[in-house]
Structures are given as C-alpha cells and as structure tokens.
C-alpha positions as CSV (number, residue, x, y, z in Angstrom):
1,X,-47.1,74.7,121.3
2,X,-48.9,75.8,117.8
3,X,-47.0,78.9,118.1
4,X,-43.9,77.3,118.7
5,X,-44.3,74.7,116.3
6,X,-44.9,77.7,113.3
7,X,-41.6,79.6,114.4
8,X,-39.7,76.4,113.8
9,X,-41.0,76.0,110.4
10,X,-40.7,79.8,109.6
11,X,-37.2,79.3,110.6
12,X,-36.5,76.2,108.3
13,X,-38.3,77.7,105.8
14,X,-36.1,80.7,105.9
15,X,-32.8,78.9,105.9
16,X,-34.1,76.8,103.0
17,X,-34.5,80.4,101.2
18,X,-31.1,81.8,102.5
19,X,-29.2,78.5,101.2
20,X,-31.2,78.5,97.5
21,X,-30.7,81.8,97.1
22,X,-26.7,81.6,97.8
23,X,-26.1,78.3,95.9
24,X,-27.7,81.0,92.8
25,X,-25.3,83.2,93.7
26,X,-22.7,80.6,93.2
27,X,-23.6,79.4,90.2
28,X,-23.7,82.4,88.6
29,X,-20.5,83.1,89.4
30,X,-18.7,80.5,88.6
31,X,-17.5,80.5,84.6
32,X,-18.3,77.9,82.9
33,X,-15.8,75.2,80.8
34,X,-16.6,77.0,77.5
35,X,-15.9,80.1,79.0
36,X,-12.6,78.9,80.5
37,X,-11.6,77.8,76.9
38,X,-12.7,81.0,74.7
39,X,-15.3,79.3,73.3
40,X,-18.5,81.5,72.7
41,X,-22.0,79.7,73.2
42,X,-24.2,81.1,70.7
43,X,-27.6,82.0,71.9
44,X,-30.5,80.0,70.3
45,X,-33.6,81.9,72.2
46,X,-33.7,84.3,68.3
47,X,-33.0,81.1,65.9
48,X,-36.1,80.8,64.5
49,X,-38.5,77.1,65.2
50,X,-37.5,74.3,63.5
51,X,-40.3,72.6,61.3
52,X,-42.3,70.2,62.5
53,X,-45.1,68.0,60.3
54,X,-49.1,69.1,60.9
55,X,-51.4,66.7,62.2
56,X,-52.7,66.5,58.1
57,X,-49.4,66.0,56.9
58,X,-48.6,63.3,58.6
59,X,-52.4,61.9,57.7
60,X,-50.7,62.4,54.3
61,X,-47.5,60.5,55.3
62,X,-49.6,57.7,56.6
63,X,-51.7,56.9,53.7
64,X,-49.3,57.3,50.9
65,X,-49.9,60.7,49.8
66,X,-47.0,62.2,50.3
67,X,-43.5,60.8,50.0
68,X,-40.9,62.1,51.4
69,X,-38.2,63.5,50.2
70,X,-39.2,64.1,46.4
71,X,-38.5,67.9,46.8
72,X,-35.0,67.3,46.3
73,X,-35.2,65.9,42.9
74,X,-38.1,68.0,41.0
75,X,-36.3,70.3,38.3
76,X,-38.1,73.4,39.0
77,X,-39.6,75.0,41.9
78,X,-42.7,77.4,42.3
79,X,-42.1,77.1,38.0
80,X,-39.4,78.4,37.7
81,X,-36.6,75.8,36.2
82,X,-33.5,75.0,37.9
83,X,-31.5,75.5,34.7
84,X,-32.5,79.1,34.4
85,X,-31.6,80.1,38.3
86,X,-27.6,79.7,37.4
87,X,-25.6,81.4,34.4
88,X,-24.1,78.7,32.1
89,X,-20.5,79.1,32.4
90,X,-18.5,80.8,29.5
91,X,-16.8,78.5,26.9
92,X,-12.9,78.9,26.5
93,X,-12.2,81.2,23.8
94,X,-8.6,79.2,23.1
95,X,-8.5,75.8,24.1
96,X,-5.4,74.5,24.6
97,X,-4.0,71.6,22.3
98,X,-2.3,68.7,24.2
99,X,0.9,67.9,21.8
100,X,0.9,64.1,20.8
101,X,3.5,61.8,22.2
102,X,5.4,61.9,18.8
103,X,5.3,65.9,18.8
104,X,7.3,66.3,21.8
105,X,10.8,67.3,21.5
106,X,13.9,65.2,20.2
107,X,16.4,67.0,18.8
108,X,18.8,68.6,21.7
109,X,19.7,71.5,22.5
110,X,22.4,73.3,21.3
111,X,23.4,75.1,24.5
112,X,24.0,71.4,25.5
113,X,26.2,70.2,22.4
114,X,29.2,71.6,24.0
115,X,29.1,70.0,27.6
116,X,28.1,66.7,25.3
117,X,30.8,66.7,22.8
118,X,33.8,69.3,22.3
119,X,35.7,67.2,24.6
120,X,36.4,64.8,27.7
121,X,34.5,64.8,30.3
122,X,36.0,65.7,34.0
123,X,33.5,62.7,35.2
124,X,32.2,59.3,34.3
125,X,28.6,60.5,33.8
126,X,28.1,63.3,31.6
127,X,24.3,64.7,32.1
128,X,24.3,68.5,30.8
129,X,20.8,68.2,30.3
130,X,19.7,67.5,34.0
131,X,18.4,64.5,33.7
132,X,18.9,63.2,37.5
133,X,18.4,64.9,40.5
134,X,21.7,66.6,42.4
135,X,21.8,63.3,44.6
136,X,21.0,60.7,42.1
137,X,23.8,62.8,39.8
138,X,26.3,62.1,42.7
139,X,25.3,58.2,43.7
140,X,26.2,57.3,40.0
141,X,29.2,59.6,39.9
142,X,30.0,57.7,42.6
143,X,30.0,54.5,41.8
144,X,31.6,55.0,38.2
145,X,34.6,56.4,40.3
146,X,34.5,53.3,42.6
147,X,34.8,50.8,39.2
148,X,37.1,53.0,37.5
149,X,39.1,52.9,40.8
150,X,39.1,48.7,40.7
151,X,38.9,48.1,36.9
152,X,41.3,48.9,34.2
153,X,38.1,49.1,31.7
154,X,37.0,52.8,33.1
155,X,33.1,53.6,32.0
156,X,31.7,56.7,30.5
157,X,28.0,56.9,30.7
158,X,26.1,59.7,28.6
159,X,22.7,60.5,29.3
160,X,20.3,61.5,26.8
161,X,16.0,61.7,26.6
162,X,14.4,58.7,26.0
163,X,13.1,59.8,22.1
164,X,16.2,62.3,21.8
165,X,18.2,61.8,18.9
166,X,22.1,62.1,18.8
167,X,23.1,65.0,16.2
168,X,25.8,63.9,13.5
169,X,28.3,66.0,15.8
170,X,28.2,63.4,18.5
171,X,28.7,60.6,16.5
172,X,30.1,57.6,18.9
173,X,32.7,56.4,16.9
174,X,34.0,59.9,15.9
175,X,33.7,61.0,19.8
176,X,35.8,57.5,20.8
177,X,38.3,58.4,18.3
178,X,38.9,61.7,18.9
179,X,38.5,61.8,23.3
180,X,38.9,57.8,24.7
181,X,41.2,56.6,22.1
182,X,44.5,58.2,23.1
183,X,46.7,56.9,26.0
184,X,47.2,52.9,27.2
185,X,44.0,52.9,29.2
186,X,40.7,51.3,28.4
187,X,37.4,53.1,28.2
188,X,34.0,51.9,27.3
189,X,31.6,54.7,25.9
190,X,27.8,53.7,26.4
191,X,25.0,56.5,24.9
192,X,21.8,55.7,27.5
193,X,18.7,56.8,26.9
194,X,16.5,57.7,30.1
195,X,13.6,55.2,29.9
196,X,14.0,53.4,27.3
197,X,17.4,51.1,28.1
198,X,17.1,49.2,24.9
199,X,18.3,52.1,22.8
200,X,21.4,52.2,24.4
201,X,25.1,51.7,22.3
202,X,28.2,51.3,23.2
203,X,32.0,51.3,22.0
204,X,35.2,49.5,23.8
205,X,39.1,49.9,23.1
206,X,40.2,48.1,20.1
207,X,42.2,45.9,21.9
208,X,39.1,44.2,24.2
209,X,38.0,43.2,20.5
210,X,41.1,41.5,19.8
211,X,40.5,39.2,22.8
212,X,36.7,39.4,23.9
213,X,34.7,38.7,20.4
214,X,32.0,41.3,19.7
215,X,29.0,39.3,20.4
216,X,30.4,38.9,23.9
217,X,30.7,42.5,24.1
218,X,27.0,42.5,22.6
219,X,25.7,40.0,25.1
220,X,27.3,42.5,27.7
221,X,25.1,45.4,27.0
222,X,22.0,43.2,26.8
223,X,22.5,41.9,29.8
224,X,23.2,45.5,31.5
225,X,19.6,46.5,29.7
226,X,17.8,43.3,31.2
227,X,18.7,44.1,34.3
228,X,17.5,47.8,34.1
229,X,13.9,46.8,32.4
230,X,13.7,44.6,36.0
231,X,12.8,48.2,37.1
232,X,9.9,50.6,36.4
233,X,11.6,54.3,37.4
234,X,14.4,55.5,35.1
235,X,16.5,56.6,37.8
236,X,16.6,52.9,38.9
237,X,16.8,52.0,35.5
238,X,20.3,53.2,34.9
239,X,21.3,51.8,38.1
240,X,20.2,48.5,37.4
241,X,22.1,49.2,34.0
242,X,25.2,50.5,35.6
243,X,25.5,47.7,38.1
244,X,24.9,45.2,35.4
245,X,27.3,46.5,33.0
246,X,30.2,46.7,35.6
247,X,30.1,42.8,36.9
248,X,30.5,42.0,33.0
249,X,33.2,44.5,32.5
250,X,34.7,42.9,35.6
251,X,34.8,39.5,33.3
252,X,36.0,41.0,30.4
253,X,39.2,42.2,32.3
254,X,39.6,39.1,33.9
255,X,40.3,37.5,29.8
256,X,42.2,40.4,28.8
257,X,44.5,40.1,32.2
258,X,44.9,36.3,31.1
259,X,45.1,37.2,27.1
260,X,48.2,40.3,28.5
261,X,50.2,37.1,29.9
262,X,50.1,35.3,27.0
263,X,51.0,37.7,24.8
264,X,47.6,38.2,22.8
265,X,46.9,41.6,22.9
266,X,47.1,43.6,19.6
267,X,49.2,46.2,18.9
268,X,48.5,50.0,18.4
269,X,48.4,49.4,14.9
270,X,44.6,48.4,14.9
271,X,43.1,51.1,16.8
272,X,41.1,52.2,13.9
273,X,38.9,49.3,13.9
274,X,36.5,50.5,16.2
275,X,32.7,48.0,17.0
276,X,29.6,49.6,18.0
277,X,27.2,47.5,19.7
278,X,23.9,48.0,20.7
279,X,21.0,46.8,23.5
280,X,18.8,44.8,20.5
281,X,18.7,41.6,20.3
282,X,18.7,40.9,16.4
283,X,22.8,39.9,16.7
284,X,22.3,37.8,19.7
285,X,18.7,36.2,17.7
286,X,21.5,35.4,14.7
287,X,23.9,33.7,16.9
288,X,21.3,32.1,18.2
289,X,20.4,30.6,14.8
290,X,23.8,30.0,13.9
291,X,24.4,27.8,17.2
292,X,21.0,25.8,16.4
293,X,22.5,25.3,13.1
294,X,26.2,24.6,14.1
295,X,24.4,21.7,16.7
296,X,22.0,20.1,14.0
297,X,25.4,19.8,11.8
298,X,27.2,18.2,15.2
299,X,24.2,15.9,15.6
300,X,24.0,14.9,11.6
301,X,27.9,14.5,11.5
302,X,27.8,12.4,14.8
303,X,25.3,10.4,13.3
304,X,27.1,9.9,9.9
305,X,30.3,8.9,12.4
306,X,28.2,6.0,13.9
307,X,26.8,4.5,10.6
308,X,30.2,4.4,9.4
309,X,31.6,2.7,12.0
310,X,28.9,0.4,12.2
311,X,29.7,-0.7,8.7
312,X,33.4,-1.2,9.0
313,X,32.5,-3.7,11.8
314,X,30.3,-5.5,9.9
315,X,33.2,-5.5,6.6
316,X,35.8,-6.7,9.4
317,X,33.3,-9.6,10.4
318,X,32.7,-10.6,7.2
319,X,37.1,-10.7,6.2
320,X,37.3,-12.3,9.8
321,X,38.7,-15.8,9.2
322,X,37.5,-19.3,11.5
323,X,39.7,-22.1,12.5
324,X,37.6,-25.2,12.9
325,X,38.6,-27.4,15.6
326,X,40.3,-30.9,14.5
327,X,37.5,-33.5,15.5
328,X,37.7,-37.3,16.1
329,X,35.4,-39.1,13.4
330,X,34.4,-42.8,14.7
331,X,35.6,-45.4,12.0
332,X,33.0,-46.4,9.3
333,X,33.5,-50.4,8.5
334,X,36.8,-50.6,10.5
335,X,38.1,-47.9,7.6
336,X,39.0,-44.3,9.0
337,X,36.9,-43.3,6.2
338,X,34.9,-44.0,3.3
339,X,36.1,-44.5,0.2
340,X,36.2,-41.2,-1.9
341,X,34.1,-39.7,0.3
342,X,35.1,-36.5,2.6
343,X,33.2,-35.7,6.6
344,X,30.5,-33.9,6.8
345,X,30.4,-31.7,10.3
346,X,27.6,-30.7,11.6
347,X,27.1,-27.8,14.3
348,X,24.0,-27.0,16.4
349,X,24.2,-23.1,15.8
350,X,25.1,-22.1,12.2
351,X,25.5,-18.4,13.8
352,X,28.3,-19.3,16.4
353,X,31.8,-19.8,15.9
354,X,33.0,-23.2,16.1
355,X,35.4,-23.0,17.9
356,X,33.1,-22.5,21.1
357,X,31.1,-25.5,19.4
358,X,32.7,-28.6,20.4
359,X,30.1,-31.5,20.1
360,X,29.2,-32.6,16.8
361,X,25.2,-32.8,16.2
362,X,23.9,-35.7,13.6
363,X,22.0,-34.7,10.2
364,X,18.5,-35.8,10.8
365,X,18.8,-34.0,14.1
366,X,18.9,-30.9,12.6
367,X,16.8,-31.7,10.2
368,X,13.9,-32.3,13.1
C-alpha cells in the first residue's frame, strides 16, 4: 500500500512538472501587447540604483538639520559659481531702431498716383494701394454697384492710409471737376482714410446743393463716420461707413426727385460752385450754436408778444365804457327827490360791473 501510495504521488508530482513546464513554454511564446504595437520596452536591469536617504540622513531630516530641497537654490556648487559655468551671451552689434508712430510713412506712392488720379475709375472703389483683402475688395465693389444700380446719386469711394496725405495732384475739387462733373448724372466723391473715418471728405453734384443745403450734406458724412467708429476693425469701418452713407444718399434723392417736379433744380450754369464737406464736427458744433441762439430769440420774442398783448387788454379795459342800470329810488318826504340834491348809488363790489349788480347796498353798510 506504501508503495502504491508513493507511485501516485510520483505521478501527480510529475504531471504537476509536465503542466508548469508547458504553461512556460506558452508564455514565452506568446508576444506581448507592446510587442504587438512596435513599442520597445527598454531594459532597466543596467540603469543604475535610484538614491535612497541613509539611516543618518534621515536622523538629519528628523531633527532639523537638514532641509530639503536647498540644493536647488545655492548659487555655486563644489565653489564654483553658477555665473561662471555659462558664457554670457554676446550683445548686438546694431540694434535695431523701432520708427516712432509719427516717422512712419505718409506721403504716397507715386507708382500709385496714376491708378488714383489721371482719370475715372472703371469701379466705385478705387484701392490701388491694397488696402483690403481680394474679398473684402469685391463685397464693397459690390455693394456700390448694388446702390449705383437703385440710386441716381452713384458713390465713389477712395481709399487712402489712415496718416496718408493727398498730394496737390489729387486735389478733390480739381478731380470732381475734371472726371464726375461731365454728363447729367450725379456722383458723390468721398476721400476715406483706413482707420481713422473722421478724416474723411466729400463732394456732391452742384445741383444736390441747390436743393439739399450743405450742412445737410455735412450732417450726412457725420453720420456715415458715426456709424463706422461703432466698429473697432477698419475693414468693418468702411462698411459701417458705406452702409451709412448710402441710407442718407437714399434721402437726399428722395428731395431732389420732389425738388425735379417742381421745377427747382438749377441749371448747368452753376456747376462751378462746387462744397467740400468733411467728417468734423466744428460746422455741425456752429449750427448747433446758431439754433440755440435762433430758439432763445423765439423764446424772448414770444415773450415780448405776450406782454404786449397783455397790455392792450388792460388799455381796452380801461376805454371800455359801463351802462348803469336805471334803479327805483323810494320817495324821500312824499318828494321823488330832495331838493337840489342828486342819488347817491351804492354797490357791494366796487370791482364788478354794475350791471350784474342789481341790489342797491346802504352807506353805513359799507362803511362797517
């Protein structure tokens, strides 16, 4: 039975052996996920032992002694200074000088005068000098050809910089004369400056003046440049502007289609009288003044009108003539009167007419 006993457990034993040693085999076949994926598993058996604190150290650590951390802020180590382990870095032999905001330039090009000035543009918005992008270029193209398309005032828009100044060549007036001026249509020439909307001027047709007055024309462009300070890129600037200025154009057309039917309109004959406006207020502050001034005069002439009317009523009161009524007097000693001696009539409001006083009121009556 012993004997038997020990073959069973050599047996089991064995199997256990056979199966560990195959499950082994197994395992180190099968690739693992990182191997599957390409990734390498580096082999940390040669990285050297990562530091660990002594059994003093840590005495240290525990009473004060040591704190950690203060070797990453002492300025030199084993004496030798962190400033002299690193070359100081060489200083610029040129240093560049940043141009100041009034240095920059104004005055344009003259490879740009010609697109600007020598004659009419084939477009509404003239912008030689690039100063949209292609599709920003085309939406306000686009809409200038819209309004010329439903207005009979058509728009021209230059572009300029916002410091840029406009050489004695492009003159507006000179530029209106000689390119807008010709022909029965109406134009409106506006110089805009790309940032800065309250530099911008602008000319109309003689014959808007002769029925929209100047400081309406004025009040126009300011408007167009409030709208365009509403926003804080330039791009959307002049579309503000350009929006702006067309619904007031829009208006303006409106007076002159009215003015047309009545016969209003000037002739040719005053086409040299031209009006340049501009996006300041200073005209529109005047006007302002003007119209206090004009209502204080209203007010004091009003005034003046009241007083004097007040005072021809009181001169027609005092011409205004009474009637007093006819009254009964009681006989004195059987006699309808006394002898030489006329009736006295007495009335209980000196202020009221007496005709509306018909009761007389006895003397020592009103003398109480």
């Amino acid at each position: 039975m012993n004997f038997r006993k020990s073959q069973r457990v050599g047996r089991r034993l064995a199997c256990v052996a056979a199966l560990v040693v195959w499950s082994s085999g197994l395992w180190a076949q099968e690739p693992s996920l990182a191997e599957e994926e390409g990734e390498v598993i580096p082999d940390l058996s040669n990285w050297p032992a990562l530091p660990t604190w002594s059994i003093e150290e840590l005495e240290l650590i525990r009473s004060g002694e040591l704190e950690l951390g203060t070797d990453l802020f002492r300025e030199d180590v084993g004496g030798v200074s962190y400033a002299d382990l690193f070359d100081p870095l060489p200083e610029p032999e040129n240093i560049p000088e940043i141009p100041l905001e009034d240095e920059y330039p104004i005055v344009i090009g003259e490879e740009f005068l010609a697109p600007y000035f020598a004659g009419r543009p084939a477009g509404y918005l003239v912008d030689p000098q690039g100063m949209l992008s292609m599709q920003e270029q085309k939406d306000r193209q686009s809409f200038l050809e819209y309004h010329a398309g439903d207005s009979q005032i058509d728009l021209y828009i230059y572009l300029f910089d916002e410091k840029q100044v406009v050489p004695p060549e492009g003159e507006m007036e000179a530029i209106f004369k000689r390119h807008y001026q010709r022909g029965s249509g109406l134009s409106a020439l506006v110089y805009y400056y790309m940032g800065d909307p309250s530099r911008s001027t602008m000319v109309m047709s003689p014959q808007v003046y002769s029925v929209v007055p100047s400081t309406a024309v004025k009040g126009a462009l300011i408007y167009a440049k409030q709208q365009a300070q509403t926003k804080s890129e330039p791009a959307s600037q002049l579309e503000s502007f350009s929006t702006g200025l067309s619904i007031r154009l829009y208006w303006m057309e409106r007076e002159l289609a009215e003015a047309s039917g009545n016969g209003a309109l000037l002739s040719d004959a005053s086409q040299d009288e031209l009006i340049v406006v501009k996006a300041d207020e200073e005209v529109v502050a005047s006007v302002a003044r003007e119209t206090k001034a004009l209502a204080i005069f209203g007010l004091l002439s009003f005034a003046v009108l009241i007083v004097g009317l007040w005072l021809a009523h009181r001169k027609a009161q005092r011409k205004k003539i009474h009637l007093f009524p006819e009254v009964e007097v009681k006989p004195l000693l059987s006699a309808p009167h006394a002898a030489g001696v006329g009736a006295v009539i007495h009335f209980a409001n000196a202020t009221l007419p007496p005709s509306v006083q018909k009761e007389q009121v006895p003397d020592y009556l009103r003398k109480m």
